[in-house]
N, C-alpha and C positions, 0 to 999 in steps of 0.2 A: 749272314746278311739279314736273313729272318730275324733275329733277334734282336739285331741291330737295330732295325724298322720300327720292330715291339716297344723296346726300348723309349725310341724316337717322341712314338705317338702318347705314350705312356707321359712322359717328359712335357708333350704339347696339349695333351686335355686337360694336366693337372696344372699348366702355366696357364691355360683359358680359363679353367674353374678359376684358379685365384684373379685370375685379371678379370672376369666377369663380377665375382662377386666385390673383387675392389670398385669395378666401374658402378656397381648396382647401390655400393655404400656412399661413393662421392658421389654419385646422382641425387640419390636422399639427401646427403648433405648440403650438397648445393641450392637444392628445392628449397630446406629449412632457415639458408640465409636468405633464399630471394624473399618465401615469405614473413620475415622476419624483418627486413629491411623495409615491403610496402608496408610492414606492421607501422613501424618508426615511423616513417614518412607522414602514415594518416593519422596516428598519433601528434604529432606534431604540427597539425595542419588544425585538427580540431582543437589542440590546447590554447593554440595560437588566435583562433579564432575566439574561444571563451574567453584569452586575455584580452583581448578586443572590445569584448564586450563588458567585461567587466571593467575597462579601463572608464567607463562613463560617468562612474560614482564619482572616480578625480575628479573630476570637468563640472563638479556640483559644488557651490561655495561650503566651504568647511563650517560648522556648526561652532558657532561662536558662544561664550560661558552664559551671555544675555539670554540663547536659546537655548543652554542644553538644560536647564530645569525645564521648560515647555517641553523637550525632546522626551525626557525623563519618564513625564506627564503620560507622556502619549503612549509609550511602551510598557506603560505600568496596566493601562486599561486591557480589559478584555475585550475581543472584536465586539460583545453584545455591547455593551459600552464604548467602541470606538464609534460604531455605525449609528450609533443616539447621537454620541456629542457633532459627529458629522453633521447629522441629519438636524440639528438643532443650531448650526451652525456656530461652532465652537472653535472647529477646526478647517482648514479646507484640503481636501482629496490629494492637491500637490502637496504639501506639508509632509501628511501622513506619510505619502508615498516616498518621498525624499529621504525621510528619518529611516525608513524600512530600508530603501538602497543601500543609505550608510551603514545602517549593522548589518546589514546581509552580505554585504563584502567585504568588513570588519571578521565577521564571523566563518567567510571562506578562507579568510587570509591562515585566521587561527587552526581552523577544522576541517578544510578542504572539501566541502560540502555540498559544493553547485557545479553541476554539470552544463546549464547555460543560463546565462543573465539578461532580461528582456526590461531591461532598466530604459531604455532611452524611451522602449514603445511604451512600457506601464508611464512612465510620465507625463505622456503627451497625452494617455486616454484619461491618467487621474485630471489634467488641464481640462479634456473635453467637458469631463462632467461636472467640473468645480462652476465652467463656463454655462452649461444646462442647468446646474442650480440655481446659477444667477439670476439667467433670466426668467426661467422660470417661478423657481422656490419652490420646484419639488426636487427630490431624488430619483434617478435612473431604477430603481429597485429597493430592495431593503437590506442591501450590503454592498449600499452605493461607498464608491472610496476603500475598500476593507481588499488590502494586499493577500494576496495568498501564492502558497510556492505548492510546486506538486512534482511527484515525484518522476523521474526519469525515462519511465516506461509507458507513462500517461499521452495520449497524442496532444499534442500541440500545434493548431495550423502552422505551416513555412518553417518548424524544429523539428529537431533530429530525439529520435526515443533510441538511444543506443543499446541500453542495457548490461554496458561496457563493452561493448566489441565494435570492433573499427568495421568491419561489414556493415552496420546499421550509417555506419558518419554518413552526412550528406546525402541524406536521404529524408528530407523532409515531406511530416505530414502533408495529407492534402487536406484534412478538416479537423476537427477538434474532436475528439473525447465528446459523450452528451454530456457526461458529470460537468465536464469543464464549460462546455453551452450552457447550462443549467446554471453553471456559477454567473459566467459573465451576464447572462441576461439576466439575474439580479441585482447586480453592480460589483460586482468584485473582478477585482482586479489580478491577472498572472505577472507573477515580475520576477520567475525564477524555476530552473527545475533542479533537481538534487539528486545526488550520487546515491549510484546502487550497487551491487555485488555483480560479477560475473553472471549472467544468466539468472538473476533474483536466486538463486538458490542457495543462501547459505545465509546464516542469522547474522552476518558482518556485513561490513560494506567494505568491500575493496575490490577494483576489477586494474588491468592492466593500462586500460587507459585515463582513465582519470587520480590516478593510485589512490589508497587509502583515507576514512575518514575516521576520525577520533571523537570522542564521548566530549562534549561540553563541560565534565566534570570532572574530566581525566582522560589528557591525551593521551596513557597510557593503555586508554583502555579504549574498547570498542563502542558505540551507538548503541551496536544491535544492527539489523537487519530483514530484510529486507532494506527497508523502508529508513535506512539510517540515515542517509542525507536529510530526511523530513525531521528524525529525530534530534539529529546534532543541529542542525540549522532552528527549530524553532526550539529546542530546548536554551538554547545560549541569545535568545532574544532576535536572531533576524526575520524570523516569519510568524505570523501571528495566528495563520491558521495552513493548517498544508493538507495535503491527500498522498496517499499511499495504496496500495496493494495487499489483499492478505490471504493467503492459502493455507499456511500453518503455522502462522504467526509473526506478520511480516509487517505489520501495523502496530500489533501487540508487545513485540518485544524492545522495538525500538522505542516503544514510550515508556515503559516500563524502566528500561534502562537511562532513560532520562529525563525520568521527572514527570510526564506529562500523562493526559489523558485522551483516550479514544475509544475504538467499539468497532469490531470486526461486524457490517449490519449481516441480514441475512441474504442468504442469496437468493432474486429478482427482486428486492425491494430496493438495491439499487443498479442504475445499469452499469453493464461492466462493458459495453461499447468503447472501443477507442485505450483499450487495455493493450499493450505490446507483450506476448510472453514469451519465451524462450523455446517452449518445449507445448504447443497445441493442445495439451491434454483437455479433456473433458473429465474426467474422473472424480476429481478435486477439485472441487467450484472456486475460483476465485473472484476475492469479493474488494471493492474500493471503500476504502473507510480515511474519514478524515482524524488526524490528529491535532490538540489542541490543546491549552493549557487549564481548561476547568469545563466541566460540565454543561453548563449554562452556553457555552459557544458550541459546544457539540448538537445540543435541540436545536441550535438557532441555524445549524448547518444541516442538520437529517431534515427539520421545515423544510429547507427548500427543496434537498433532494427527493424526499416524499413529497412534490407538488404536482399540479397536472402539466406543466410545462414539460415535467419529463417522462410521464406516461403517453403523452403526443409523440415523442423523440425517439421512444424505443418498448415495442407493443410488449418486449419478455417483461418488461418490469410490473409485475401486481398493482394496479394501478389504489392501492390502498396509502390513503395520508396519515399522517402522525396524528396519533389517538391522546386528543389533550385528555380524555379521562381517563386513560392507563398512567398518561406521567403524573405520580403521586409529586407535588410541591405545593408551597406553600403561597400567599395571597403576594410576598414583594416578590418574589418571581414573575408571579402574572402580572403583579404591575408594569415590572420591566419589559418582560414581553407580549405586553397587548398592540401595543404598536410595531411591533414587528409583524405579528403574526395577521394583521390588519393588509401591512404592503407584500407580503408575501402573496395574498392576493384568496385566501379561503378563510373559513372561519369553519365551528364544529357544527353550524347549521346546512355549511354545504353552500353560503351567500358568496361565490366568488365575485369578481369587480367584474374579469372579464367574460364576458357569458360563452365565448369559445370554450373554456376552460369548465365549463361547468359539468355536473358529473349527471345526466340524464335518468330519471326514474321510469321505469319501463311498468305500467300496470294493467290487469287484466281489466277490463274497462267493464265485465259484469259484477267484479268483484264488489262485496255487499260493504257499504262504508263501515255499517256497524261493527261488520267479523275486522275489516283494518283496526278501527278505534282499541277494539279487543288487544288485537297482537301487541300495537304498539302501547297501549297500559302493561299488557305483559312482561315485554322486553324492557322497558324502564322498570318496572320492581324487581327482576331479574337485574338490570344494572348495579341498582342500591347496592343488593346484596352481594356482587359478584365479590371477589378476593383476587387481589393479584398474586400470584404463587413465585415468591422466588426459591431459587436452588442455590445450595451451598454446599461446599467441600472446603477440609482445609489440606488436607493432603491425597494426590492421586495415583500415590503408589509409583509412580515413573521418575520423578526427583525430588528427593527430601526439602520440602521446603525450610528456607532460615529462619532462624526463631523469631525475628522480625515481620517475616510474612506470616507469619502464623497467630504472631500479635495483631498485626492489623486488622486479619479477616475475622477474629476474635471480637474484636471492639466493632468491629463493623454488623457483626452478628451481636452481639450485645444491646448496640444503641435502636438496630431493626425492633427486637424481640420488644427494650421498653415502648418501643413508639406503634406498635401493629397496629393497637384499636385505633387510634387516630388516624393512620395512613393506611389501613382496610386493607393489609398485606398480612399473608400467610408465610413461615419462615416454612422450609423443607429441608434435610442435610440429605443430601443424596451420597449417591456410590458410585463413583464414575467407571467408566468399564475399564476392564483388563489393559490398559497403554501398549504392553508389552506385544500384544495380538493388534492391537489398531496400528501399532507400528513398525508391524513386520507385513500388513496390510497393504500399509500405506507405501511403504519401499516398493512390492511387490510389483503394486499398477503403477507407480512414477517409472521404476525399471525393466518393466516391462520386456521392452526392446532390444534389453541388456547397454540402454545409454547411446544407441545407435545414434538419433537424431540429435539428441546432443555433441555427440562426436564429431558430425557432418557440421555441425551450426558452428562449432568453435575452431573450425579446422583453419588455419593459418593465425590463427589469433596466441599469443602468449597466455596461457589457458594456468587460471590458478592452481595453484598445490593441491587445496583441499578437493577441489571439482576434479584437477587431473588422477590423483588419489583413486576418486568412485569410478574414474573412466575407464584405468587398471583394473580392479577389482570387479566393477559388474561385465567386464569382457574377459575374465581371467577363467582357465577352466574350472569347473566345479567342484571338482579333487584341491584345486587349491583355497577360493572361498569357505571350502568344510573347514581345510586346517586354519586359515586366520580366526572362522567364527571357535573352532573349539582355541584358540591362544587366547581369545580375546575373553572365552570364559574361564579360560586357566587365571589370567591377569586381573579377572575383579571386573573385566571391562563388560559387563553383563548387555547395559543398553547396546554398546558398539556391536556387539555381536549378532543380535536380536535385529539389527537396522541393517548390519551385513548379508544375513539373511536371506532378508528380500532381493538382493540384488541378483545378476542374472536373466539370461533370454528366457521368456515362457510360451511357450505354447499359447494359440489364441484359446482351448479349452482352461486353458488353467488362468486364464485374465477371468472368463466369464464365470470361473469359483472364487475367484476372488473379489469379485462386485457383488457378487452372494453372500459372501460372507460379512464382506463389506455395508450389506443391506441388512444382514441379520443382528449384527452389531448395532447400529443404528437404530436397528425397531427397538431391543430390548435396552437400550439407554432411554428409549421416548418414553416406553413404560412406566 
């Protein structure tokens, strides 16, 4: 009977074990359709709603053959050249604006490239100010009428910064971005924001809710990323000037990849207020920089961002302006931009219009006029002489450049070297540091936490391959990390292994070695 009992219980713990762990597996699974299904739903609801808005462009008369040479016209110009012929009344602000709607919906049709379209509102403000020109015969600013798109994670009053994950939908700003105050109260106009990657971290653009964006020049191929929506959308002509994000090259690589030009600034010379990230860190400054198709619109855009409108706006930024006698150019440059840099509202004498804005000289009131007179003769023959020092590399030891880039920076360093005496610039070839150490650094404080917070952030979300990949691996045990990093150096895969590395939970002592190191690195690059 004993045994029988034995038996029994024997029989009924091990029917509990399996029916508990069945019940614990259909529970999990259960869980992973419900959140799987609100996935759907909010997906669907926000697509729904961009098609909405996108559906406005329809509702705008079609561009007839009579205007598409004028259309042509307008998209050929650079913003420093749209915002003249504006301001010189050539064109008007609705026009502009119209033509930019049509290829920028043109361009998501092809590229999938906007995450939301603010077509009906940019209309009605490019109306207000074409209406303010009239009766006045001034401009709202000095990039009165001049469309600009920005990127997805940028805030936006009453839009949603998703980031790609359906957690952010329907949750709209409550104010704007300063960068994007900064814009509009120059006169530029937002009429669009653009697709980013999961959580900005990965040099593509694709995330599960908006899906994938394609290269301008080959939908087989990617943008780039971060900041790929800014790059496929203004590389194929729908936006003429856009903003993005950069942390390790999220600005840089999307332009790169198509065609265009930009500039990672540094960081507090512009604010990074009203920036959405994924992952809070402080470690890695992230910095806002605009993209654009030629140099000459990128001064016309750091102008304003370097003005005192936005040292008012946000006290971290260096309240220091663009230094017209660092930017070496020539006399039809400043032709062009004399009257820009007039409404922008400063000049190099420090003469603003509005005296709010003016930059106060603080002096020792015993101070002897002549010892001034002194300094300031000083500092001007100091100026003559000063040299701008650029730095150049053509290879950093981390990816072979193609023979093509190594062409360019060649000829680029060439035409420098003939031209120095005239443009009072020093050429330097530097030596960048060790990649292989900054980028095992650099894993180290992103992973920190072993990906915890990013874990918690993307949790019910359809979570990409490549991100879900690092999510494995930096929570994997350590014994197994070892053996990927020594396959990955069996396999040639040198970088992958060096980046796998870093991954992994660390101790808070071993964060604080690593921002040491991270600081040592740095000094001996400045050197």
């Amino acid at each position: 009977m004993i045994e029988f009992l034995k038996k029994k219980f024997k029989f009924l713990l091990l029917t509990s074990s399996f029916t508990f762990f069945f019940l614990v597996i259909f529970n999990i699974f259960l869980q992973r359709i419900k959140l799987k299904k609100k996935f759907l739903i909010t997906k669907k609801k926000k697509q729904d709603e961009l098609k909405k808005r996108l559906s406005f462009a329809e509702t705008l008369p079609k561009i007839t053959f009579i205007q598409k040479e004028k259309f042509e016209k307008i998209q050929s110009l650079s913003a420093l050249e749209l915002v003249k012929a504006i301001r010189n009344g050539e064109y008007k602000a609705e026009e502009v604006m119209k033509l930019y709607i049509y290829f920028a919906y043109k361009s998501n049709k092809e590229l999938n490239c906007l995450t939301d379209a603010l077509f009906k509102e940019a209309l009605e403000k490019a109306k207000e100010q074409d209406k303010y020109f009239k009766e006045t015969g001034k401009t709202v600013g000095p990039l009165h009428g001049l469309p600009i798109s920005v990127k997805d994670n940028l805030l936006l009053k009453g839009h949603d910064s998703t980031l790609g994950v359906t957690k952010n939908c329907f949750d709209p700003a409550i104010k704007n971005a300063v960068v994007i105050n900064a814009l509009i109260n120059a006169g530029a106009i937002v009429f669009c924001k653009t697709n980013v990657p999961q959580t900005l971290m990965l040099p593509e653009t694709y995330n599960g809710l908006f899906g994938v964006t394609v290269n301008p020049y080959d939908k087989f191929r990617t943008p780039g990323g971060s900041s790929g929506g800014e790059g496929s959308l203004i590389g194929s002509g729908g936006s003429i000037v856009g903003f993005g994000t950069d942390v390790g090259g999220s600005v840089r690589i999307p332009a790169s990849f198509c065609g265009l030009t930009t500039l990672r600034g540094t960081y507090a010379r512009i604010s990074k207020r009203g920036s959405r990230p994924a992952i809070p860190q402080s470690f890695i400054k992230s910095v806002i920089g605009p993209i654009t198709t030629n140099v000459d619109d990128l001064v016309l855009i750091f102008k304003i961002l370097y003005s005192p409108y936005v040292f008012n706006l946000d006290p971290e930024v260096s309240p220091i302006r663009f230094n017209e006698e660092l930017y070496l150019t020539g006399p039809e440059y400043l032709e062009k931009m004399e009257q820009i840099t007039d409404d922008i509202g400063y000049d190099n004498n420090n003469n603003n219009k509005n005296e709010d804005e003016k930059v106060v000289e603080i002096r020792d009131e015993d101070e002897d006029e002549e010892n001034i007179k002194e300094d300031v003769d000083d500092n001007e023959e100091k100026k003559e002489k000063r040299k701008l020092r650029i730095g150049y590399f053509i290879d950093d030891k981390w990816y072979e450049p193609s023979n093509t880039s190594k062409r360019a920076m060649k000829e680029v360093v060439e035409a420098l070297e003939e031209n120095k005496e005239s443009l009072n610039i020093e050429l330097v070839e530097i030596v960048p540091p060790d990649l292989a150490v900054i980028m095992e650094i650099y894993t180290k404080l992103m992973c920190c936490d072993g990906l915890k917070v990013l874990k918690n952030y993307l949790k019910g979300e359809l979570t990409d391959k490549n991100i879900a990949l690092g999510l494995r691996v930096s929570q994997a045990p350590a014994w197994i990390r070892k053996l990927v990093i020594k396959l990955f150096f069996l396999m040639g895969e040198r970088r992958k292994g060096i980046i796998v590395s870093g991954f992994g939970e660390s101790p808070v002592d071993a964060e604080w070695v690593m921002q040491k190191e991270a600081q040592k690195n740095e000094d001996g690059f400045l050197r």
